[in-house]
C-alpha positions in Angstrom: 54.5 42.5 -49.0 54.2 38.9 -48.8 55.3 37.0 -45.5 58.5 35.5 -47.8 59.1 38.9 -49.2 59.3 40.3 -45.2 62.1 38.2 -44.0 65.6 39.8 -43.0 67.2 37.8 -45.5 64.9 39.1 -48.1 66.0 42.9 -46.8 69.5 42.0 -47.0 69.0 40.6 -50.7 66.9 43.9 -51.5 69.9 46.2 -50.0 72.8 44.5 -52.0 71.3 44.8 -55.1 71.3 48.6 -54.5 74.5 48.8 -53.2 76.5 46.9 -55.5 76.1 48.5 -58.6 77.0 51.9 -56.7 79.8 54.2 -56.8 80.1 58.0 -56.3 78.7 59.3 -58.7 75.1 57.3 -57.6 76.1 57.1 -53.7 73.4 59.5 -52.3 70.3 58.1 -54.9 71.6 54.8 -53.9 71.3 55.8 -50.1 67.7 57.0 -51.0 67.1 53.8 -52.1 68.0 51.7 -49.2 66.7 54.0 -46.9 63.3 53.4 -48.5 63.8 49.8 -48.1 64.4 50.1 -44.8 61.5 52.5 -44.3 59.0 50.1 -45.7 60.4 47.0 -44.1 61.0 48.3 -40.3 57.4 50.3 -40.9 58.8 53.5 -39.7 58.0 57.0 -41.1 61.3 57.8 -42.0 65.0 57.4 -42.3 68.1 59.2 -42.9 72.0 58.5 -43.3 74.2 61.3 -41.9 77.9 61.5 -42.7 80.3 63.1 -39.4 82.8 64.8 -40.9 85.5 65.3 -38.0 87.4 67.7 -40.2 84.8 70.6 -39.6 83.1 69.6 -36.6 79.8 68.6 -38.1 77.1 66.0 -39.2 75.9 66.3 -42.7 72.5 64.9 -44.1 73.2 62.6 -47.0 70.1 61.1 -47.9 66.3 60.8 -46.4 63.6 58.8 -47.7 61.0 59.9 -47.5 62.2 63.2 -49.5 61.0 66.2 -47.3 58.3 68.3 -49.2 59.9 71.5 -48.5 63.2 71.9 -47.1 63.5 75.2 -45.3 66.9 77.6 -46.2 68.5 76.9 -44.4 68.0 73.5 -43.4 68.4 72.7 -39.9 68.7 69.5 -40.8 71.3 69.6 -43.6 74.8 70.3 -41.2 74.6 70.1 -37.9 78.2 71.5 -36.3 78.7 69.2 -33.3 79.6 72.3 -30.9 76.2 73.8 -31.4 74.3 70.8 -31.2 71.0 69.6 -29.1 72.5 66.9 -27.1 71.3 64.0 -29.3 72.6 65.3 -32.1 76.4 66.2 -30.1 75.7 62.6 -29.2 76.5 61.4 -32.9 79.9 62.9 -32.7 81.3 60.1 -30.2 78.6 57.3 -29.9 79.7 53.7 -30.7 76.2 52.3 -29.1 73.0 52.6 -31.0 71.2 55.9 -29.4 67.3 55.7 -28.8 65.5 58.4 -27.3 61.4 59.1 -27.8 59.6 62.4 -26.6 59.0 62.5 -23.1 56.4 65.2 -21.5 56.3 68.4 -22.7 56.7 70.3 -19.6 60.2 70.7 -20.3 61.9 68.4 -17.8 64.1 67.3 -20.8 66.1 69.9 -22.3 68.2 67.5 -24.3 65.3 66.2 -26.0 63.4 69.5 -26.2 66.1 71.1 -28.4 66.7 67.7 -30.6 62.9 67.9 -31.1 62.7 71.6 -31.8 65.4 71.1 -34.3 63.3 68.5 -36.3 60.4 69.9 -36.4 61.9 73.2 -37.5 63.5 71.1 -40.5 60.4 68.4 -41.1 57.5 70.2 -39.7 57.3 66.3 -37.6 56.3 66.7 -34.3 57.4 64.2 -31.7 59.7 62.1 -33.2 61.6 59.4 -31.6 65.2 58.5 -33.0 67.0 55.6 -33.0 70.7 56.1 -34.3 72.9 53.7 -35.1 76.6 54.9 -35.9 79.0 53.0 -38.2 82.2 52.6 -36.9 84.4 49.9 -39.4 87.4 49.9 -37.4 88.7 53.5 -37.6 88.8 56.1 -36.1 85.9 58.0 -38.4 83.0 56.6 -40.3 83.6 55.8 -44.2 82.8 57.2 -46.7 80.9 55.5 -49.9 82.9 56.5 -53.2 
């Protein structure tokens, strides 16, 4: 990518020409679509967008880029009920700051992170993942939907 090409603005043009076009029926390829963007601009190795649906206590995996080779059944990633939850996953429930956590030692002295990285690796075979979550909160009370 050229130095032009790698500008925020450049991402933000990228992004709303996927966006725009969308609507329901293309909401979650659309996701994909940004969420590679956003993959190869930050340089990360992936990224996901969750939806927290308040209604039955639970996060839900909308999209992921990159696509998971294998997704085991069930996917411990796919819905998360908030009440079962590692800590950094309950965390999503409520959060209104952006979250980031990384792998500390494995000696245990972290249960919180411990059972958020048990719970990815289950679901990704990805060992020692950091996370940096960001919620969306547009002045209500839940996040909205796209549709």
């Amino acid at each position: 990518m050229s130095s032009t090409e790698n500008t925020l603005d450049a991402l933000v043009t990228r992004v709303a020409a996927h966006l725009m076009p969308a609507d329901a029926a293309t909401q979650v390829t659309t996701a994909r679509e940004v969420l590679r963007e956003l993959v190869e601009h930050l340089g990360v190795d992936t990224a996901f967008l969750r939806y927290n649906d308040h209604d039955i206590g639970a996060t839900l995996l909308i999209a992921e880029w990159p696509p998971r080779p294998e997704i085991p059944d069930p996917d411990p990633l796919g819905v998360i009920y908030f009440h079962e939850a590692d800590p950094i996953f309950a965390a999503s429930a409520t959060m209104k700051e952006p979250l980031l956590s990384r792998p500390g030692p494995s000696d245990g002295s972290d249960p919180s992170w411990e059972g958020y990285g048990h719970r990815v690796f289950e679901g990704s075979g990805m060992p020692n993942v950091s996370v940096a979550a960001v919620h969306w909160w547009p002045g209500r009370s839940r996040p909205a939907r796209w549709g």
